[in-house]
N, C-alpha and C positions, 0 to 999 in steps of 0.2 A: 716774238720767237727768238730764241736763246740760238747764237752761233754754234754750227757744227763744222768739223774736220769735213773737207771738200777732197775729191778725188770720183772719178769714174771711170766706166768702161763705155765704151761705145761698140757694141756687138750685137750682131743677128743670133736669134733663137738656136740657129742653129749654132753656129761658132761657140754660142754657152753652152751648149749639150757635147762638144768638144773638147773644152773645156774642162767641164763634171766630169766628162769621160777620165783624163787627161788625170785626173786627180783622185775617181777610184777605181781604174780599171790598169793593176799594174804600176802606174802613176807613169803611163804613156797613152797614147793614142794613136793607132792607125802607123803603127813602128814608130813613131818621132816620141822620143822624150823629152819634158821639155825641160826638168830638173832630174837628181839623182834622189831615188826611194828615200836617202836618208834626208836631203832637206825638206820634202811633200811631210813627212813623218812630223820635222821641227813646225813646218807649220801650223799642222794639224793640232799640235799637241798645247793643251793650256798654258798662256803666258802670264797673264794677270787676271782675278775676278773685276766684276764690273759692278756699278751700289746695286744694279738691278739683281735682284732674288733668281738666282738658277742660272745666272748668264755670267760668261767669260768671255777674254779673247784671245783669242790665236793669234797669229804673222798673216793679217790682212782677212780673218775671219771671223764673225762670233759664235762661239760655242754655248749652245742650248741646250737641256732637256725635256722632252715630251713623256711625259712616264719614264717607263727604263731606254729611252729612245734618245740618243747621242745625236744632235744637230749640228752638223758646222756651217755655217754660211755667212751671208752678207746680205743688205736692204739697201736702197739707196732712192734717192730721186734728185733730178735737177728739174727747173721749171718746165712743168707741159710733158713730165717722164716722170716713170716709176717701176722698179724692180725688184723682184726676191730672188734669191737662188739659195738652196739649202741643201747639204750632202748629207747621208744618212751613212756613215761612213762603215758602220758594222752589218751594213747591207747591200753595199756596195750601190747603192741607190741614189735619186737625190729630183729636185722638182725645181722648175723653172718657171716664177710670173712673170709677166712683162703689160705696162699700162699704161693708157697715153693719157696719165696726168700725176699727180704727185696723191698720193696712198690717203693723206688725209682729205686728199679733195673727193675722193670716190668710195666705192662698198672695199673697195680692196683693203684697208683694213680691215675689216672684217672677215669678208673670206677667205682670206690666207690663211688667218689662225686657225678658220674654222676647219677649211680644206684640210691642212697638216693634222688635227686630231683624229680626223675622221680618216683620212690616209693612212694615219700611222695602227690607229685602231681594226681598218680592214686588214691591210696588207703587209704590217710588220710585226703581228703577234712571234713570237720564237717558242 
């Protein structure tokens, strides 16, 4: 297994859905802001591509495409954990995994992707 850039969060389901909020709702939550519109904006917005085909990265996020479908989010796992979170930023939407093992040890590879196409296919047509 080839080294990766280490960093986490340690957050309840809920606290990430505050979060999402936090980032496309306004770019506050619940009256507290936790930056100004203009840095959530610099985050959001492509900083370098990656060798992976369709994928970039933002300020602490990676930017995907699903069809005509804009992803910004992040993946992560430490040992005995595993996570997705993905904002749908011209939806003002976004979906929350969370698993108690690391992604290649379980289906969660798989259903993620599979989850996001079939998501975005019901419920994000424009």
């Amino acid at each position: 297994m080839k080294p990766r850039p280490a960093g986490s969060i340690v957050a309840t389901a809920g606290d990430m859905a505050k979060f999402m909020l936090a980032h496309l709702q306004g770019k506050c939550y619940d009256g507290s802001c936790i930056l100004q519109p203009a840095t959530l904006a610099e985050m959001h917005r492509q900083q370098a591509k990656t060798p992976y085909k369709g994928q970039a990265v933002t300020y602490g996020f990676v930017e995907a495409q699903e069809g005509s479908v804009r992803l910004v989010g992040h993946s992560g796992a430490i040992r005995g954990f595993g996570s997705s979170m993905n904002l749908l930023p011209d939806y003002d939407m976004g979906y929350f995994f969370s698993f108690n093992a690391e992604c290649d040890q379980t289906s969660a590879c798989n259903i993620i992707p599979a989850f996001r196409k079939q998501f975005i296919e019901q419920f994000m047509r424009k």
